[in-house]
TIVOKE-879673 format. One line per field, with one value per residue: z, x, y of N, C-alpha, C in turn; residue number from 0. Coordinates in steps of 0.1 Angstrom, whole numbers, padded with zeros to 4 digits. Example, Ala and Ser with C-alpha at 12.3 -4.5 7.8 and 13.67 -1.06 7.14 Angstrom:
<recs>
n.Z <- c(0078;0071)
n.X <- c(0132;0128)
n.Y <- c(-0057;-0022)
ca.Z <- c(0078;0071)
ca.X <- c(0123;0137)
ca.Y <- c(-0045;-0011)
c.Z <- c(0078;0079)
c.X <- c(0132;0129)
c.Y <- c(-0033;0000)
seq <- c(0;1)
</recs>
This chain:
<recs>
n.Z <- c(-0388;-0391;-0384;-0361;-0344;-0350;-0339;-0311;-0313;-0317;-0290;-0275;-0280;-0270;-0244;-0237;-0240;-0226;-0200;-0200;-0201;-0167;-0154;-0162;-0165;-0183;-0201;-0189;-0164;-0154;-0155;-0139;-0115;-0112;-0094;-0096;-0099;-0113;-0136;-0148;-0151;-0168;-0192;-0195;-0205;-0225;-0247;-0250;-0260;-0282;-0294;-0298;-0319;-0335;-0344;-0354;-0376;-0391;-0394;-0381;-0356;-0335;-0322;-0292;-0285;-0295;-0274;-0256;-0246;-0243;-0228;-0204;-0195;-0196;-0176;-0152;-0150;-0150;-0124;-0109;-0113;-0100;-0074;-0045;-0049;-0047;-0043;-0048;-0061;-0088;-0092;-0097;-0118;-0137;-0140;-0151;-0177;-0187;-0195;-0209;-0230;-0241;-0251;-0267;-0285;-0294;-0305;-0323;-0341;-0350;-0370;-0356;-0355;-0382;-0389;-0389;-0377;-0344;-0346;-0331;-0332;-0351;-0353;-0334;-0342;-0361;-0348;-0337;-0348;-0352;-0362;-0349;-0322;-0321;-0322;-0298;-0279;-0289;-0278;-0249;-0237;-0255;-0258;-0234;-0212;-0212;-0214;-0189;-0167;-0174;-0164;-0135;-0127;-0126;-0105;-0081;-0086;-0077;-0053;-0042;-0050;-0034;-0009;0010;0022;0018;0035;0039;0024;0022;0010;-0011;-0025;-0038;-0045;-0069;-0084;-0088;-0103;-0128;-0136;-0140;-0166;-0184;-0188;-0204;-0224;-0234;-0240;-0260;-0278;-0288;-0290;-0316;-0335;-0340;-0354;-0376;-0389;-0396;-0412;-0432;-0440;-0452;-0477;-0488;-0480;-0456;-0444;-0429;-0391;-0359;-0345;-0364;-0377;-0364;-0360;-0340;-0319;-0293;-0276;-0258;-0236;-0240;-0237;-0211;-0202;-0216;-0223;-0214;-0218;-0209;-0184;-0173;-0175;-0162;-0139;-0135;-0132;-0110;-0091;-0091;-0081;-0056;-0049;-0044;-0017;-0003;-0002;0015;0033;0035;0028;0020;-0001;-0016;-0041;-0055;-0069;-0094;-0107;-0102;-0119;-0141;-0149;-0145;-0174;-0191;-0182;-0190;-0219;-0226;-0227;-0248;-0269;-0273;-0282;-0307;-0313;-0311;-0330;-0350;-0350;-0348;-0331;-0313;-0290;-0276;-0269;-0249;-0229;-0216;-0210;-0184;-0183;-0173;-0153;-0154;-0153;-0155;-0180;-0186;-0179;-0178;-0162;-0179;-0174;-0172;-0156;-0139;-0134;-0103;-0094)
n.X <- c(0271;0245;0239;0244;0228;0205;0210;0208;0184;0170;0180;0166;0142;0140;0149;0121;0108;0115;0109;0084;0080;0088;0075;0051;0038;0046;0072;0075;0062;0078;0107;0097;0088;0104;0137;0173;0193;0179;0167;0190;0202;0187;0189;0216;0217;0199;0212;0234;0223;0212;0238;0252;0234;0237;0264;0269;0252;0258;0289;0309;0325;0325;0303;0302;0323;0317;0296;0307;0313;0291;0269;0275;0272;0248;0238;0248;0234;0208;0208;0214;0193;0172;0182;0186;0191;0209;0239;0262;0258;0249;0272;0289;0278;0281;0310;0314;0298;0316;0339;0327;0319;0346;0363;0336;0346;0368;0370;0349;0366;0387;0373;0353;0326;0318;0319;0344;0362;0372;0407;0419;0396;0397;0415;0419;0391;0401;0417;0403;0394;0362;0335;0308;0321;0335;0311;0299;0322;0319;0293;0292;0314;0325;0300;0282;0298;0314;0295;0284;0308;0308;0280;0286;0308;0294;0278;0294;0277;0255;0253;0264;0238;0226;0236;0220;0240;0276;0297;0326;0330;0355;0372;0358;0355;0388;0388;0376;0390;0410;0400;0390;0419;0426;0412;0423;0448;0443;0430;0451;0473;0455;0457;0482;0486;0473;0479;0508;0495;0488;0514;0526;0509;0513;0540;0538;0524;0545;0539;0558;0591;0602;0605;0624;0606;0585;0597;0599;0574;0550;0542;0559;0566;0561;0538;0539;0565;0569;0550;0538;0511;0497;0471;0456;0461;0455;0425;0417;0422;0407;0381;0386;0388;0361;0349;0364;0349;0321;0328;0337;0313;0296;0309;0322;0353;0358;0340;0311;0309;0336;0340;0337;0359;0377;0371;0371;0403;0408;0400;0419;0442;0444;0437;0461;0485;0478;0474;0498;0518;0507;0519;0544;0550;0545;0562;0599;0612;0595;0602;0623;0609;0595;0611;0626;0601;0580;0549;0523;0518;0529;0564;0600;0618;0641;0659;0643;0629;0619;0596;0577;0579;0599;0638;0646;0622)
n.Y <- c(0109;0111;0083;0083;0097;0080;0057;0066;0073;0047;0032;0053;0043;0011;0022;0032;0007;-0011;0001;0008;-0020;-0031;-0012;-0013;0016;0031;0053;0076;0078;0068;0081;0098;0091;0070;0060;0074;0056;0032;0044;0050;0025;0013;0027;0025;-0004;-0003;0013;-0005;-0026;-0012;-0005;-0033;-0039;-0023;-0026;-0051;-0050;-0030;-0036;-0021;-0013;0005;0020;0026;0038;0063;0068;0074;0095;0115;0100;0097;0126;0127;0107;0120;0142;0129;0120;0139;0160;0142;0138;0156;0183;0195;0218;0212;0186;0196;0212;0189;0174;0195;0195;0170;0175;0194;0179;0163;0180;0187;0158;0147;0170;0166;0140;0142;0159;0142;0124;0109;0104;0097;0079;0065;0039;0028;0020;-0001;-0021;-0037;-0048;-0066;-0078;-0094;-0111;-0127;-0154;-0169;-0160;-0163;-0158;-0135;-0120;-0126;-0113;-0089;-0085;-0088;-0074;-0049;-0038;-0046;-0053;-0023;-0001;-0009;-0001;0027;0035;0024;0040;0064;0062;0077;0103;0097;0097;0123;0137;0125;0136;0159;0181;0192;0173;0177;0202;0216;0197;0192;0215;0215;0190;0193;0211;0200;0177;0195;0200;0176;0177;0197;0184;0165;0178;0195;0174;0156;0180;0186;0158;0159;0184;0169;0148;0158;0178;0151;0146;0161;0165;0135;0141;0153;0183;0195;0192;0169;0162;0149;0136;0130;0111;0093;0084;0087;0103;0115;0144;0170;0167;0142;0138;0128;0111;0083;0078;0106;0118;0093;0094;0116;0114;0086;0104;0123;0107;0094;0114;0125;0105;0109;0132;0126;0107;0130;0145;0128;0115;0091;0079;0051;0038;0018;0027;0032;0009;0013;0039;0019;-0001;0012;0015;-0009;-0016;0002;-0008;-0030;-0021;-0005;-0021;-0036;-0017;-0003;-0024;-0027;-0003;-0006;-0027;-0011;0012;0016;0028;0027;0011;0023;0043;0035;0021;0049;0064;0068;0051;0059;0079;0112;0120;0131;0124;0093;0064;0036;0005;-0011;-0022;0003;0019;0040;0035;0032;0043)
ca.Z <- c(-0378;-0391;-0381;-0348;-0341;-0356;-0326;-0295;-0311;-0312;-0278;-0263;-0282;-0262;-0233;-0235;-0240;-0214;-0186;-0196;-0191;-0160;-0142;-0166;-0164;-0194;-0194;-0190;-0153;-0149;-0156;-0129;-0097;-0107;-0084;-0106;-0103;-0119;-0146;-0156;-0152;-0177;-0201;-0199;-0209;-0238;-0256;-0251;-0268;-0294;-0303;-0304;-0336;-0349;-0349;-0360;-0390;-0399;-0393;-0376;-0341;-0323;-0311;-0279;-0285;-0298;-0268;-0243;-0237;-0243;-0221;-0188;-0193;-0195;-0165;-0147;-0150;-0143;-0106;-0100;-0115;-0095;-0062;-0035;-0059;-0039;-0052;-0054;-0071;-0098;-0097;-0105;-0132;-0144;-0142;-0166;-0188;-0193;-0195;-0221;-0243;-0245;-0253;-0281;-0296;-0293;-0310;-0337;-0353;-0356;-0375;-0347;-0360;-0396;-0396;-0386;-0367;-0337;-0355;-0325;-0329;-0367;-0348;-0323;-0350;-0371;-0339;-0329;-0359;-0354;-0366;-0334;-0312;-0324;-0317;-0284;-0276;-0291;-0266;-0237;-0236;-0262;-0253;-0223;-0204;-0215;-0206;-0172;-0168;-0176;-0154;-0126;-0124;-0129;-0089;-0076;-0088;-0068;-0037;-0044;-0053;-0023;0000;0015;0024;0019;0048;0040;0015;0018;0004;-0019;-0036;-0042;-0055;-0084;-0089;-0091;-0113;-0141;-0135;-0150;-0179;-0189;-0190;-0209;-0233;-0240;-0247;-0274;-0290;-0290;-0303;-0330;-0342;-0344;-0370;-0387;-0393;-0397;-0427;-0444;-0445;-0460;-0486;-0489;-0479;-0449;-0436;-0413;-0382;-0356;-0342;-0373;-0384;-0354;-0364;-0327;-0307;-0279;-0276;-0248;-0228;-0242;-0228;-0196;-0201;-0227;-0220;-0206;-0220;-0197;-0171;-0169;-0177;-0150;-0127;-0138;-0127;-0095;-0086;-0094;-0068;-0040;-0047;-0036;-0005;0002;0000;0023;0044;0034;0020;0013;-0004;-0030;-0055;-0058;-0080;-0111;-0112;-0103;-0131;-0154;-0146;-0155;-0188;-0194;-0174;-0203;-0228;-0227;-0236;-0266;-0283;-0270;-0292;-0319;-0318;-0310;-0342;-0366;-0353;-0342;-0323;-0299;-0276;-0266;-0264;-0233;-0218;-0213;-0204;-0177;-0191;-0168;-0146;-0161;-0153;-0161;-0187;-0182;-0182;-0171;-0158;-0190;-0170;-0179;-0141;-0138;-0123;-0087;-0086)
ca.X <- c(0264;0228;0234;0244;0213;0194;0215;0203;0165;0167;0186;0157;0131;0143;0145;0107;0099;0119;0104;0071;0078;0090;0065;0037;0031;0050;0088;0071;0058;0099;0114;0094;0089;0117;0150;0178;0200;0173;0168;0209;0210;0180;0194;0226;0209;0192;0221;0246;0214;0213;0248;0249;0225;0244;0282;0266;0246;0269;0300;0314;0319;0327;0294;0297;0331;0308;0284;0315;0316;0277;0264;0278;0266;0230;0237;0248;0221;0196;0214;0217;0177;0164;0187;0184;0191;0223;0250;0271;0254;0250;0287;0297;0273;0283;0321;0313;0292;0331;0344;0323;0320;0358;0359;0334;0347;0380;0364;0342;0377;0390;0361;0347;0308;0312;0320;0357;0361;0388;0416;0419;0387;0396;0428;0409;0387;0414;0423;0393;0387;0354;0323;0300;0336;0334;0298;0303;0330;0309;0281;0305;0324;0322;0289;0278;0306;0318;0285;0282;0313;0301;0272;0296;0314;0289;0278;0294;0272;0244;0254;0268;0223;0218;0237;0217;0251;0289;0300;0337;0333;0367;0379;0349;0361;0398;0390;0369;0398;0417;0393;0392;0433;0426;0406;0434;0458;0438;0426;0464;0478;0450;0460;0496;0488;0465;0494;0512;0493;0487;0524;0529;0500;0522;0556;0532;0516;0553;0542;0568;0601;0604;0615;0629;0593;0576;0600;0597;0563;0546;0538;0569;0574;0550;0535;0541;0580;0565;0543;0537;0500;0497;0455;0450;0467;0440;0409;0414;0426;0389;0369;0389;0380;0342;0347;0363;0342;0314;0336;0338;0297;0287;0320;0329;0362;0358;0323;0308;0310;0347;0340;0335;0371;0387;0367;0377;0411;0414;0402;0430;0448;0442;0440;0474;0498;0474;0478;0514;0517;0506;0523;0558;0550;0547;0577;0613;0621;0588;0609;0633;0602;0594;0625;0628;0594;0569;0540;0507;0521;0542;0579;0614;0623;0650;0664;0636;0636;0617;0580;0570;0584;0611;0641;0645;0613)
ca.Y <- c(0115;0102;0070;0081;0102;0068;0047;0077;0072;0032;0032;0056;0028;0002;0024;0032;-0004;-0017;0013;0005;-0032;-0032;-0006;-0013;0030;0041;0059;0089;0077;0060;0089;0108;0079;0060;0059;0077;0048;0022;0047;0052;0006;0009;0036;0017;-0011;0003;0019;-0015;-0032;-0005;-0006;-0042;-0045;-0015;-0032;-0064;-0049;-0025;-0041;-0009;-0019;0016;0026;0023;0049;0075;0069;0073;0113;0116;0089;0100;0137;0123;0101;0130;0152;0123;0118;0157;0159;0133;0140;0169;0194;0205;0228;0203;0178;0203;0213;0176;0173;0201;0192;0157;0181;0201;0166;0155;0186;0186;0143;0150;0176;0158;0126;0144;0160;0125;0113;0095;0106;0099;0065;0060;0031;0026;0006;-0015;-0031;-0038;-0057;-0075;-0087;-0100;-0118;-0132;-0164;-0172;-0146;-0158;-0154;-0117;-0113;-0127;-0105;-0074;-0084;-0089;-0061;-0038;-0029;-0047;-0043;-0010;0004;-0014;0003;0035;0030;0021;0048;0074;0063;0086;0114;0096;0098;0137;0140;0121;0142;0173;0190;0182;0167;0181;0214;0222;0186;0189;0224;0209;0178;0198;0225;0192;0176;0204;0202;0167;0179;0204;0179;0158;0190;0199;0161;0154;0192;0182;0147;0162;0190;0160;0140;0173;0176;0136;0143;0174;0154;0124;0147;0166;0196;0203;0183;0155;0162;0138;0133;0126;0102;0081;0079;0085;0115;0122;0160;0181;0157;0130;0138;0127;0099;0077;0083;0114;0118;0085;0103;0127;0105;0084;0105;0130;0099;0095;0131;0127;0092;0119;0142;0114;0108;0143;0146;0120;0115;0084;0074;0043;0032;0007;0030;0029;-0005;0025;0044;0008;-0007;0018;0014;-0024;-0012;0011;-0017;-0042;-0014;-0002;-0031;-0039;-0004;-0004;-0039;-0025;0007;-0012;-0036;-0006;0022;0007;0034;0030;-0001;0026;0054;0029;0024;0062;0072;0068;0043;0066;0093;0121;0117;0131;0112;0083;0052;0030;-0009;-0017;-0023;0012;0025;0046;0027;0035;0053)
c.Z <- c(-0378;-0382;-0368;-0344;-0345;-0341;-0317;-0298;-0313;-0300;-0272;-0267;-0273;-0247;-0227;-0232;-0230;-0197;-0186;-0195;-0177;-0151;-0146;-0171;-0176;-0189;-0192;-0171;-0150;-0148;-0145;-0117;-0099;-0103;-0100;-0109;-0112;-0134;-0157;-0160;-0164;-0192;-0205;-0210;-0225;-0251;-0260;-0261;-0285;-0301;-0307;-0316;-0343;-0355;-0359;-0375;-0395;-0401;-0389;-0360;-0328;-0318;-0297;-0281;-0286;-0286;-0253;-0238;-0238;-0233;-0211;-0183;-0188;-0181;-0153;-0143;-0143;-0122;-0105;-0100;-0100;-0078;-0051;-0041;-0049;-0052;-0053;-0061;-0089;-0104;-0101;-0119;-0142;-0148;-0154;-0176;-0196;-0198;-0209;-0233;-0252;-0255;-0267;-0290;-0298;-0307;-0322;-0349;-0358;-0365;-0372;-0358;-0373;-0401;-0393;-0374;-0359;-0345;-0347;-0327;-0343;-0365;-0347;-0332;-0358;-0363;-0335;-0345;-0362;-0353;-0347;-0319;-0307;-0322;-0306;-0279;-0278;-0281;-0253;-0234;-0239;-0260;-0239;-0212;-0203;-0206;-0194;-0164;-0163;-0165;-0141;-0121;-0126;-0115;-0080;-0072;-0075;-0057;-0034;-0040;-0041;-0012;-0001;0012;0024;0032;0053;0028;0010;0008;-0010;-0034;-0044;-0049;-0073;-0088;-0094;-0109;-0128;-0145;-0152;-0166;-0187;-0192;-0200;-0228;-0241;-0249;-0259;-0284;-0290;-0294;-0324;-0341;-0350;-0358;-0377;-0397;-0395;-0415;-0434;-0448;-0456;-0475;-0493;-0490;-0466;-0452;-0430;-0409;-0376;-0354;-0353;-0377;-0379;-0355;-0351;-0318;-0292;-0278;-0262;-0235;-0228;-0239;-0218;-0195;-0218;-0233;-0215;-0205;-0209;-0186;-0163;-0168;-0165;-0140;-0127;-0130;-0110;-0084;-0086;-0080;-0056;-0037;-0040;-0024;0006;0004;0009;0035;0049;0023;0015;0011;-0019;-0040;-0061;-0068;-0095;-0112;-0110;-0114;-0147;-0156;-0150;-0166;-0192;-0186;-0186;-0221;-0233;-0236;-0249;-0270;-0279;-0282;-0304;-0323;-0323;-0325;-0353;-0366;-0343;-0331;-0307;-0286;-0267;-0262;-0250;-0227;-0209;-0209;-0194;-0188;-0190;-0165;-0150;-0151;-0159;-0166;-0184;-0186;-0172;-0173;-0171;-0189;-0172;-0166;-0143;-0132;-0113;-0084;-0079)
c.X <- c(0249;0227;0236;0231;0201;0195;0208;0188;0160;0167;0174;0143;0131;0140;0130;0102;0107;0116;0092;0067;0080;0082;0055;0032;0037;0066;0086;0070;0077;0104;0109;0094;0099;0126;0165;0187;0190;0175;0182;0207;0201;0184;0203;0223;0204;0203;0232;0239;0215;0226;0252;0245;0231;0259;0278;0259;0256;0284;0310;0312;0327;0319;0292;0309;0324;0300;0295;0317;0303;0269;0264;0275;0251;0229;0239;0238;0206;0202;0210;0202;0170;0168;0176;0181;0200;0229;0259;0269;0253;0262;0291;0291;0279;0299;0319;0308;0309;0337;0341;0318;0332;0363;0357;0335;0360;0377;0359;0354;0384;0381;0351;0332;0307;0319;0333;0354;0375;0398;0419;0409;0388;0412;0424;0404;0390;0416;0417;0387;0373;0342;0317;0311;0337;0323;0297;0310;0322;0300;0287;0308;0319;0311;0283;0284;0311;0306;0282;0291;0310;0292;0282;0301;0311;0282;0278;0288;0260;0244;0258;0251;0220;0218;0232;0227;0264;0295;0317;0340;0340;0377;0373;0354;0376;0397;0382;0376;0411;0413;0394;0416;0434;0422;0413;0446;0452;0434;0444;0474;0470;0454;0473;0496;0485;0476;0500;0509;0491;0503;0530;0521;0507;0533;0548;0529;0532;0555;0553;0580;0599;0611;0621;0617;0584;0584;0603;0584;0548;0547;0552;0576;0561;0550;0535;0556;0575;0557;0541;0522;0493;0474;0449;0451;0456;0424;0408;0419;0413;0383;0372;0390;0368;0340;0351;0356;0324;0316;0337;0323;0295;0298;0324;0339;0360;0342;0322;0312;0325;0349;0340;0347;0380;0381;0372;0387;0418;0412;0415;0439;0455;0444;0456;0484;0491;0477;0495;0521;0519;0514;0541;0563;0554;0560;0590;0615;0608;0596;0618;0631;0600;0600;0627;0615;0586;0555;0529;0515;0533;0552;0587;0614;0639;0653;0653;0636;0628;0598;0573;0576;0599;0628;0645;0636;0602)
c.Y <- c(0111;0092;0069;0082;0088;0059;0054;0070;0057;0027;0037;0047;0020;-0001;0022;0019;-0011;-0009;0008;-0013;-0035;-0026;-0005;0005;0035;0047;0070;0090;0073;0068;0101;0102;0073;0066;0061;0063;0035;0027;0050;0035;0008;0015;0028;0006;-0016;0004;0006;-0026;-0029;-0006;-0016;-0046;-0034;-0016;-0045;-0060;-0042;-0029;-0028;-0008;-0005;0024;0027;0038;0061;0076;0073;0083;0119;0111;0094;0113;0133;0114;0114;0139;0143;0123;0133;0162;0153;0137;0154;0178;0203;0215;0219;0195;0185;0206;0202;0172;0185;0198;0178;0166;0189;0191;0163;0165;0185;0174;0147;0158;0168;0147;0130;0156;0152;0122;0107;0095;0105;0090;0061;0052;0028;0016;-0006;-0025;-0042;-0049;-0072;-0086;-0105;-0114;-0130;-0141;-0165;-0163;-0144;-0158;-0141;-0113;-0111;-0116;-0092;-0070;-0082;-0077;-0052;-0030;-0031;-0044;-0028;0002;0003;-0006;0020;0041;0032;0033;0064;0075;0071;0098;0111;0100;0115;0144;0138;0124;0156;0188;0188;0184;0176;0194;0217;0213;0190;0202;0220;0200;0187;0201;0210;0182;0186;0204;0189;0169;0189;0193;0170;0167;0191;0185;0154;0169;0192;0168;0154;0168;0179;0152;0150;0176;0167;0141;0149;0167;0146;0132;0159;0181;0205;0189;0176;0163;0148;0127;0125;0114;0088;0076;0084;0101;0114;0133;0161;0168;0143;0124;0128;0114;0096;0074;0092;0122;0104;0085;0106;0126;0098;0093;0119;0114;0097;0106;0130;0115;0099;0125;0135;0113;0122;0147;0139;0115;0102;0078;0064;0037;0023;0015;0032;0019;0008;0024;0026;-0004;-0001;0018;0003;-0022;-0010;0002;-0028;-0035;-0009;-0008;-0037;-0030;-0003;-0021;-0034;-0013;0001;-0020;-0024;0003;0012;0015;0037;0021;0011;0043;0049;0034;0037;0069;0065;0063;0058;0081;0100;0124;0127;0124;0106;0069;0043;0012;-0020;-0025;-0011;0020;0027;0039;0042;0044;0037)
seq <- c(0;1;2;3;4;5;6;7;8;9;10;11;12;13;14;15;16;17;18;19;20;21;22;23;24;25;26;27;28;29;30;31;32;33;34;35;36;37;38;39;40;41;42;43;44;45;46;47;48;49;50;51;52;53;54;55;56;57;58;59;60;61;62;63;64;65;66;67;68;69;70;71;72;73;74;75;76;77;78;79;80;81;82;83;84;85;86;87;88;89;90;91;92;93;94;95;96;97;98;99;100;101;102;103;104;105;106;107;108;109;110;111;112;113;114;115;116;117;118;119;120;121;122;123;124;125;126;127;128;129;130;131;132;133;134;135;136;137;138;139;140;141;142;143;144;145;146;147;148;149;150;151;152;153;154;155;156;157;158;159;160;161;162;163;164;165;166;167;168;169;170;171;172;173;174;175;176;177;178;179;180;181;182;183;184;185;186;187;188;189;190;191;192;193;194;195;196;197;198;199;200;201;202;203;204;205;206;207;208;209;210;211;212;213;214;215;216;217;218;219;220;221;222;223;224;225;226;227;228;229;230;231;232;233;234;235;236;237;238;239;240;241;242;243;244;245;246;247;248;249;250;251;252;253;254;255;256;257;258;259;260;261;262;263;264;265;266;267;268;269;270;271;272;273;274;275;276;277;278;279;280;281;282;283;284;285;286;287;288;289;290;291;292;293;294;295;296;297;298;299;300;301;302;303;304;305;306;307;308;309;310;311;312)
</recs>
């Protein structure tokens, strides 16, 4: 947790010195005349900087993970700040602030804040031969893009700030009640994984039985009946609420800021069949957890055609 709080106050170094380069006046003058969207691309910016020199010194390259249910609250608040000062802009900020209390508390019972690093990146690594291969990549992605990302799909909020009045109210209240739907579903499939490794750890330590569950190694009871992802379910389908809820402010369906949730989406696009890889390598009995479930969207379970889609759905 130090060394997080050390990342936020390097990240807002950066910031400062990159506000008061750019408008000469200081971040003090940026953060009050500048345009919210400059100040999120510069924030962004800052923090993909900051965790850069903190994966590379430390060799602990999931800073940007830790910055992933924090980040977008603070983007939030600058759009809804800087905007109109609607009631709706407020309400959507305030829906990511639900979002991302949930996230990090999610994240800081794992570990996340006290030094555990994602195991995928500890794969990746592995994967990736050459040191400056893996820096590259760190720069790239892991922080640059991740956060661009981020950025991206925090958009929405703008145009929420930047509308006076919602154009369609009645869409605008549903997609929220929809929205929090997401963040329940999301809420419940991390506290039914968690259980999970809780009773994976007691078998390990022989303090209970194996069941069937634990001995398959892998989370498939609750919701995880239904999807084989049922927390990415609800993550993207939270961001693609926050992008209606945009649509529903200004009264247009289709707008630039769409590039966010369909950015975030190739993530979890790309993401998928690598931790699917790795899970299939360690339990035998994940090839024929596939088969039978729904990859994203929760399903009856079944006999499926072996692409992650139900057959004949």
């Amino acid at each position: 947790m130090k060394r997080f709080i050390l990342l936020l106050v390097v990240a807002l170094a950066i910031f400062c010195a990159g506000s008061a380069f750019l408008i000469g006046g200081g971040p003090l003058k940026f953060m009050i005349s500048g345009e919210a969207g400059s100040i999120v691309a510069v924030l962004a910016a800052a923090f993909a900087i900051a965790a850069f020199g903190f994966g590379a010194v430390s060799g602990d390259y999931s800073w940007v993970d830790r910055l992933w249910s924090t980040v977008p609250v603070v983007f939030a608040w600058i759009y809804a700040v800087k905007g109109e000062h609607s009631l709706a802009s407020f309400l959507a900020a305030a829906l990511v602030t639900v979002w991302g209390v949930r996230l990090t508390q999610n994240f800081a019972r794992r570990g996340g804040y006290t030094g555990t690093e994602d195991y995928r990146w500890a794969i990746m690594r592995s994967r990736i031969a050459s040191p400056v291969a893996w820096q590259f990549f760190n720069a790239a992605f892991i922080c640059g893009a991740q956060l661009g990302v981020i950025a991206l799909f925090m958009t929405p909020i703008g145009r929420i700030a930047e509308a006076r009045s919602v154009v369609q109210p009645r869409v605008f209240v549903a997609v929220s009640v929809l929205a929090l739907v997401c963040i329940a579903i999301e809420t419940v499939a991390d506290a039914q994984r968690w259980k999970f490794h809780e009773r994976k750890d007691a078998v390990a330590q022989g303090q209970a039985p194996a069941d069937s569950e634990v001995s398959g190694g892998f989370a498939s009871s609750g919701l995880f009946r239904l999807s084989r992802h049922p927390n990415y379910f609800g993550e993207l389908g939270f961001w693609w609420c926050i992008y209606f809820l945009g649509a529903a402010a200004d009264g247009n369906v289709i707008n630039w800021t769409i590039s966010g949730p369909i950015a975030l989406s190739a993530i979890f696009a790309g993401s998928i069949p690598f931790t699917e890889s790795i899970s299939a390598s360690k339990y035998p009995e994940y090839a024929k957890y596939r088969r039978r479930t729904s990859v994203l969207i929760p399903w009856f379970p079944g006999k499926t055609n072996g692409t992650g889609y139900l057959d004949g759905a």
